[in-house]
N, C-alpha and C positions, 0 to 999 in steps of 0.2 A: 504494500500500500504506500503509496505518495503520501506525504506531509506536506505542510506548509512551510516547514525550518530546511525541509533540502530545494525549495527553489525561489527565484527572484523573480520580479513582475515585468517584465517587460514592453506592456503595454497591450492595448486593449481593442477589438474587434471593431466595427464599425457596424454596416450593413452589408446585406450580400450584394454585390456586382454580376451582373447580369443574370443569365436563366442558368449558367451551368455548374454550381456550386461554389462560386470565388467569393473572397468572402476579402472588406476593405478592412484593411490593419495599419493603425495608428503604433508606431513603437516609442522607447524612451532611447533601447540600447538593440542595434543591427547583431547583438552574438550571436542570432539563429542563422545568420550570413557567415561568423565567420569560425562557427564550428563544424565539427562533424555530426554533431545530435539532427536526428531525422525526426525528431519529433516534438510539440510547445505542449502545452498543459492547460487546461482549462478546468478551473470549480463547476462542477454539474453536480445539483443536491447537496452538496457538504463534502463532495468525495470528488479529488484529483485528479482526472483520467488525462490520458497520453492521446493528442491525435497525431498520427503521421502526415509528416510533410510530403504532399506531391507534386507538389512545384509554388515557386513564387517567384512577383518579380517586384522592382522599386516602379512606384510610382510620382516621388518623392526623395526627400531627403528625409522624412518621415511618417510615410507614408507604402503602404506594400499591398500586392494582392495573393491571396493565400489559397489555394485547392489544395484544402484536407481530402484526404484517401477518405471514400467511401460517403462523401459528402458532394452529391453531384446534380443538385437541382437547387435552383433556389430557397423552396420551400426547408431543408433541408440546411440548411448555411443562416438563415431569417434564425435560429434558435441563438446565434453565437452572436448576433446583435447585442451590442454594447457590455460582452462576457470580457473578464480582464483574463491576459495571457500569459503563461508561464513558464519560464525555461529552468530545466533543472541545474543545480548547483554542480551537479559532479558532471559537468561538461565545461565548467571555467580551467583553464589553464592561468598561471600565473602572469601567463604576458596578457590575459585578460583586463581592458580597462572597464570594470562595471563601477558606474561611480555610485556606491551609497549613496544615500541610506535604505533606498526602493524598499524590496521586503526581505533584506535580506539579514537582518537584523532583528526579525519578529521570532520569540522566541529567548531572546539573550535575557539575565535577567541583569538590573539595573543595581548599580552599588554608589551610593553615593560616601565621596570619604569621611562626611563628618556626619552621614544620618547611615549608615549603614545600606542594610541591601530595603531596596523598595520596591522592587515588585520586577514583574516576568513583561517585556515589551509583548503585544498581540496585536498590534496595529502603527503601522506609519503614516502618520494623516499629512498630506502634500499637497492638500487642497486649498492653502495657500503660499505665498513667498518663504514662509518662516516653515519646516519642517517640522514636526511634532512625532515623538513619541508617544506611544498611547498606553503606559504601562499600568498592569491589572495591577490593583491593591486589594482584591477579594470583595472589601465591602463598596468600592469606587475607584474608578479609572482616572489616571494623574498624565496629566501633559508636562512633557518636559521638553523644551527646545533640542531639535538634535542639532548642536553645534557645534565642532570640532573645537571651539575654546574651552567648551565644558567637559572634552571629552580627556582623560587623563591614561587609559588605558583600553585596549579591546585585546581579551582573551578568546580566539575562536576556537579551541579546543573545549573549552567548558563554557563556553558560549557567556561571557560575563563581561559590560561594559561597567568599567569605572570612572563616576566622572564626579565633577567638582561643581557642584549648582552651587550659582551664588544665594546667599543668604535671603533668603525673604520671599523667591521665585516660586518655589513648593505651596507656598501661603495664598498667590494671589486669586 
């Protein structure tokens, strides 16, 4: 079974393009270009499935058209309307440039150095200029700025970011 901690988002379907299953893809980051994975990820029900790539091309600079295997009629392709898209993590190579924070960081849990650990990240909210961490605290969910100034540490082997929020920030 697919998780949501082994893959990153890469950006999100569109509408189907014409009657033969092509389907318009909006991306953030081209690595389904410049890997070898033959296949992106999409959430259907709560659960992760793999579709295979049968061909794409640019229509953009961020912008692409996608014929999923076995998705070959419009009606068919109209379901992945505005579905966010996934690439899995254990296809990045080190000379990969994915620039955080996408989702690839949901999952870490969060350590602050002078309040301790505060909770598990389970959302990265981008939906505006300022990044937001959306990290669970059980009884209520805490926004923390994802800022590389606040960030003092990232352990990815135990998945644990340490970081330094200023004084007052947790409160507002």
């Amino acid at each position: 079974m697919i998780t949501r901690e082994e893959l990153i988002k890469i950006g999100q379907f569109n509408k189907p393009h014409g009657i033969h299953g092509e389907i318009s893809f909006s991306f953030t980051d081209d690595i389904f270009d410049r890997s070898d994975c033959p296949y992106i990820v999409c959430e259907i029900d709560g659960i992760f499935v793999p579709f295979y790539i049968e061909e794409y091309r640019f229509k953009g600079e961020t912008t692409a058209l996608f014929k999923l295997e076995d998705i070959d009629n419009e009606v068919d392709a109209k379901v992945f309307t505005n579905m966010d898209v996934y690439f899995p993590k254990s296809y990045l190579t080190d000379g990969d440039d994915y620039s955080a924070p996408g989702d690839f960081f949901i999952g870490y849990t969060v350590v602050d150095v002078h309040l301790g650990t505060l909770g598990k990240i389970v959302q990265i909210d981008d939906s505006t200029i300022n990044v937001l961490f959306v990290v669970d605290r059980g009884t209520s969910d805490l926004l923390i700025p994802a800022n590389d100034d606040f960030v003092v540490s990232v352990d990815e082997k135990s998945k644990v970011i340490e970081m330094n929020i200023p004084e007052g920030l947790l409160h507002l």
